[in-house]
Rosetta silent file (secondary structure, phi, psi, omega in degrees, C-alpha in Angstrom):
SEQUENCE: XXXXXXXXXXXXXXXXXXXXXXXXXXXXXXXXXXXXXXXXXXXXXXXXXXXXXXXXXXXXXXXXXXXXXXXXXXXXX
SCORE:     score description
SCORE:     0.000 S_00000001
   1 L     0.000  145.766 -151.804    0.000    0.000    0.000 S_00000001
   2 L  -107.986  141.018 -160.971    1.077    2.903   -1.062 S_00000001
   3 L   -83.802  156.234  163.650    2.034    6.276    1.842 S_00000001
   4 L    97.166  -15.522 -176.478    0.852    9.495    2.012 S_00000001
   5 L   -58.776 -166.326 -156.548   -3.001    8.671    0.498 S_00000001
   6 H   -95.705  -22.159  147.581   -5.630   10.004    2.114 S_00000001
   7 H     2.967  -62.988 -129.547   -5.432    6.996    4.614 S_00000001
   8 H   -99.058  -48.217 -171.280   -2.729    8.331    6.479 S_00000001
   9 H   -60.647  -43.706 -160.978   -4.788   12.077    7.049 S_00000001
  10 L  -137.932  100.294 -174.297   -8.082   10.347    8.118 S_00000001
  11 L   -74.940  151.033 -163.541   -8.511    6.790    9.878 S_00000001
  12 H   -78.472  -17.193  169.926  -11.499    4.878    8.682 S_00000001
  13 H  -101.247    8.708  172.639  -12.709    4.380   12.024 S_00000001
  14 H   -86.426  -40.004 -145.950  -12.964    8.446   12.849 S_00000001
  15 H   -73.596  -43.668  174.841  -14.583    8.520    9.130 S_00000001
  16 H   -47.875  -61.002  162.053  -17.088    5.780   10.565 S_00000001
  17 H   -45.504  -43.914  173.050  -18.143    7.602   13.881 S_00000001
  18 H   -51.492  -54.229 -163.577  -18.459   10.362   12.183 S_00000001
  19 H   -70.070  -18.979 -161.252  -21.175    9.419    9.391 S_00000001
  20 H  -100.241   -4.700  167.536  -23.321    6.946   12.489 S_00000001
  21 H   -65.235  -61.483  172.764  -22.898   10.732   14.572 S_00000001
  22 H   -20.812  -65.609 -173.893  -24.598   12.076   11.529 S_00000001
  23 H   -75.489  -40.844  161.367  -27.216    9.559   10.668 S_00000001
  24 H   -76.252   11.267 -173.994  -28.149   10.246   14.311 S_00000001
  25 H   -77.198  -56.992 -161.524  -27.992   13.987   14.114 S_00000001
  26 H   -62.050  -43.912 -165.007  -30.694   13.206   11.245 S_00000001
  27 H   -58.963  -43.980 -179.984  -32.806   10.495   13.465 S_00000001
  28 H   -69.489  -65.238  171.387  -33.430   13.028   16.045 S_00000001
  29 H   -32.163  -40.821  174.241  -34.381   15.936   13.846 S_00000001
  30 H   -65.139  -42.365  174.904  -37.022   13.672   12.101 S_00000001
  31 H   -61.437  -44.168  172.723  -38.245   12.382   15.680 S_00000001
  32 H   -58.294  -31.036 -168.957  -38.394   16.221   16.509 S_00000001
  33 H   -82.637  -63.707 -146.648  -39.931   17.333   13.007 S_00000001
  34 H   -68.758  -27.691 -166.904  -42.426   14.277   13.115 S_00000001
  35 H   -75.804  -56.756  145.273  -43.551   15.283   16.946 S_00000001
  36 H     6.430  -82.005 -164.845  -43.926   19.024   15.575 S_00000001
  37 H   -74.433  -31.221  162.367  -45.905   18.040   12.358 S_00000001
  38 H   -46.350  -66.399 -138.433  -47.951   15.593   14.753 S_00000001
  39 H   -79.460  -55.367 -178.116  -48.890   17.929   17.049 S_00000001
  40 H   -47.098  -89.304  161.926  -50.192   20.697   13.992 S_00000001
  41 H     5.932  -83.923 -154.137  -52.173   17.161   12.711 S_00000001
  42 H   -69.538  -25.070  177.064  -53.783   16.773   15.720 S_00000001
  43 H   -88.143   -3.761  167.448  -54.901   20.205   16.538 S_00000001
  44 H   -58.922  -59.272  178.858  -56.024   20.709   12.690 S_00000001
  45 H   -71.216  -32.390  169.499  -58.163   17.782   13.213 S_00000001
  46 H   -58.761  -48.118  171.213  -59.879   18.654   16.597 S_00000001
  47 H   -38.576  -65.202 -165.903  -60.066   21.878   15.267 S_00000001
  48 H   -86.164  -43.854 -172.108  -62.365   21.072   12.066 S_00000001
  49 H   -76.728  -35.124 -159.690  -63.835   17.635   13.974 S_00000001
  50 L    49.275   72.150 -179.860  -64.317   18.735   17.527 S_00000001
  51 L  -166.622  114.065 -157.749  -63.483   15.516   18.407 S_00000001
  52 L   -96.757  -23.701  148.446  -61.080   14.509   20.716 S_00000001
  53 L   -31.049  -89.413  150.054  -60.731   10.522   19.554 S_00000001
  54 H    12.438  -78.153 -168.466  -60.348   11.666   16.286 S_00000001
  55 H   -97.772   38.628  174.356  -57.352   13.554   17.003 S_00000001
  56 H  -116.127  -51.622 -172.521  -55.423   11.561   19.775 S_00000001
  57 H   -58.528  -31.286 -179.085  -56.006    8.155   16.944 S_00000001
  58 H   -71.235  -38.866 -151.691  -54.323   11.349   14.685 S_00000001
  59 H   -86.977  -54.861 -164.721  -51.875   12.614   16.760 S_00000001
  60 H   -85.392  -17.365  177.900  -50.695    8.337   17.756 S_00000001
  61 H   -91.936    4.001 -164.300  -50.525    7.307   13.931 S_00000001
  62 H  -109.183  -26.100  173.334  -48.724   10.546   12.923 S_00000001
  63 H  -107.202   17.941  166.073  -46.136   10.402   15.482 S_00000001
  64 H   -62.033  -73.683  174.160  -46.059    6.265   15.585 S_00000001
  65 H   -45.203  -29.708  171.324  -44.629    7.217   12.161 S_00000001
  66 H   -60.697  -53.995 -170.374  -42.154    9.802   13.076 S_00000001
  67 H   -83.403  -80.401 -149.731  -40.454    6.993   15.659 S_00000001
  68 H   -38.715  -60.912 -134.807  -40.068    4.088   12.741 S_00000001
  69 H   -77.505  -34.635 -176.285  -38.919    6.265   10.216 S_00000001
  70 H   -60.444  -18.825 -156.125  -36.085    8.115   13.205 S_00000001
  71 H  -102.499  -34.466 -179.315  -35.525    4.201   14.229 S_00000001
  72 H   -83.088  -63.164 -157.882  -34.713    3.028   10.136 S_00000001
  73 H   -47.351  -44.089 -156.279  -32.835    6.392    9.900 S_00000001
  74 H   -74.299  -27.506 -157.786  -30.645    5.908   13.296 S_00000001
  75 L    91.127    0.883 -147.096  -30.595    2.055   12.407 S_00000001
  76 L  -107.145  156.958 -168.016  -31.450    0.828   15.531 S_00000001
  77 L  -166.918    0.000    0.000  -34.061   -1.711   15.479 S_00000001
């Protein structure tokens, strides 16, 4: 192998932590985004429904969705 590549500047296990810091930088913003856009959901729907079912069944499938999609970003399973 040949010295001086790009190797030698940046070890592959720094390069690694870094990108699984990342992809969990992203999983929490989406878990944060998804609670956010949940919460607007559910008071949209109470709002127009008057119905408080209604928007708690809105409010648990919209942020039920928020935690999968944060748990396939982060990987974690």
């Amino acid at each position: 192998m040949e010295e001086g590549g790009l190797a030698t500047f940046i070890p592959y296990t720094e390069v690694m932590l870094g990108l699984a810091q990342a992809f969990e930088i992203v999983a929490a913003l989406t878990l944060l985004v998804g609670l956010f856009w949940s919460l607007a959901l559910t008071i949209r729907t109470y709002r127009l429904s008057h119905d408080g079912k209604l928007a708690y069944k809105t409010m648990r499938q919209s942020f039920g969705g928020a935690i999968l999609l944060g748990l396939e970003i982060s990987g974690r399973r």
